[in-house]
C-alpha positions in Angstrom: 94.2 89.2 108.4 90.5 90.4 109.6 89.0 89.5 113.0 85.7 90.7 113.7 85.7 92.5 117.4 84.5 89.8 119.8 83.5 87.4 117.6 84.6 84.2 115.8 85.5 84.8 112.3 89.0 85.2 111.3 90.4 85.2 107.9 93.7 85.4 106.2 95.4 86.8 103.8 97.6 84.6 102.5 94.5 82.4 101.0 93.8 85.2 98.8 94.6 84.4 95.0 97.1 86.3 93.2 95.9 88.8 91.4 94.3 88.9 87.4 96.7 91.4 86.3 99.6 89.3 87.6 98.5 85.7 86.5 97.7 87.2 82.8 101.7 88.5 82.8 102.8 85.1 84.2 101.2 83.5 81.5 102.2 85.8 78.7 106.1 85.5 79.9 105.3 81.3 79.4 103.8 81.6 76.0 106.6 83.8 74.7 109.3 81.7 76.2 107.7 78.7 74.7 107.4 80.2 71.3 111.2 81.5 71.5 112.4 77.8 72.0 110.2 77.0 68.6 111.7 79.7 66.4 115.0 78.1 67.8 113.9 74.6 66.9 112.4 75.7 63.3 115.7 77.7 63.1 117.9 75.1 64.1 115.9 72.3 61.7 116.5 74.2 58.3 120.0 74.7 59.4 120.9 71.1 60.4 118.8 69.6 57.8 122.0 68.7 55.0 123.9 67.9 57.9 122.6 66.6 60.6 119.2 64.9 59.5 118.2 62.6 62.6 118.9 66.0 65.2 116.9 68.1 62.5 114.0 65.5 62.4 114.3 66.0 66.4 114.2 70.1 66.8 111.2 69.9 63.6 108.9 67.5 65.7 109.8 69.7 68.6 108.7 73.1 66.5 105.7 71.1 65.6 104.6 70.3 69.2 105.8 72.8 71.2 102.7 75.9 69.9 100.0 72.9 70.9 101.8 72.9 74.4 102.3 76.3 74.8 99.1 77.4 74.4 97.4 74.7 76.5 99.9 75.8 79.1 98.7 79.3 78.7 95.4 79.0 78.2 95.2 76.4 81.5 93.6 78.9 83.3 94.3 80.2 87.1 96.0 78.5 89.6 94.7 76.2 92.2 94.9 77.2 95.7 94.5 74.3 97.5 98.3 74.1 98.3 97.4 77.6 100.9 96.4 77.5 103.9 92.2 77.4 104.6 90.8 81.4 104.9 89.1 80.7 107.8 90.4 80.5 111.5 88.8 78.3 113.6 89.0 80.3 117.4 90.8 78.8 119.7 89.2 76.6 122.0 88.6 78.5 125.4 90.8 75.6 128.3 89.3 74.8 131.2 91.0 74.5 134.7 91.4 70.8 135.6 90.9 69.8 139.2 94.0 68.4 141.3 95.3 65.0 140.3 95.9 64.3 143.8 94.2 64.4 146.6 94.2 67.3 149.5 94.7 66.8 153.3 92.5 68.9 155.0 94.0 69.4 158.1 97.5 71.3 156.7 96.8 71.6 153.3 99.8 69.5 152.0 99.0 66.6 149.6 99.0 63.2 150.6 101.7 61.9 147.9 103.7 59.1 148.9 106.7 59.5 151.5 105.2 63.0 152.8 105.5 63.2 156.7 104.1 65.7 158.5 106.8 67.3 160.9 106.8 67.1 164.6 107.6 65.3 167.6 
């Protein structure tokens, strides 16, 4: 967080985007998880092709799709920060004193609120 000495501009640092070198990793780890799971499905299709045709047809449209996804998911870009919080502080609103609510007696200095007596003979 920055504040500027006696003025109004406060930012945070939790708005900051994460950084390049991080996001780049993040989307690397996706790709090559996604491209594991379609070795597996081209893998699992030649294998279950004699025996199991309907489950092959499945895991060969899967290995078919899946590199289109994965690099649209990869390629997507950074992420969008609108989920953080804004970067700027608004200052906080300097209060001002209210005046009473009720009124003042002059004489003692007590307030004139209902079933207030002053003492004495």
């Amino acid at each position: 967080m920055v504040r500027k000495r006696g003025g109004t501009e406060v930012f945070r640092i939790t708005g900051a985007r994460q950084g390049l070198a991080e996001d780049v990793r993040g989307r690397q780890r996706r790709y090559v998880i996604s491209m594991s799971v379609r070795t597996l499905a081209v893998i699992a299709t030649v294998a279950l092709w004699n025996v199991e045709r309907p489950v092959a047809i499945v895991t060969l449209v899967l290995g078919v799709l899946l590199p289109y996804v994965a690099v649209v998911i990869a390629n997507g870009g950074r992420e969008n920060v609108t989920s953080l919080p804004s970067t700027h502080i608004a200052p906080p609103a300097r209060t001002m004193i209210a005046p009473p609510t009720e009124p003042v007696v002059a004489e003692t200095g007590a307030t004139a609120a209902e079933g207030d007596r002053p003492s004495g003979p």
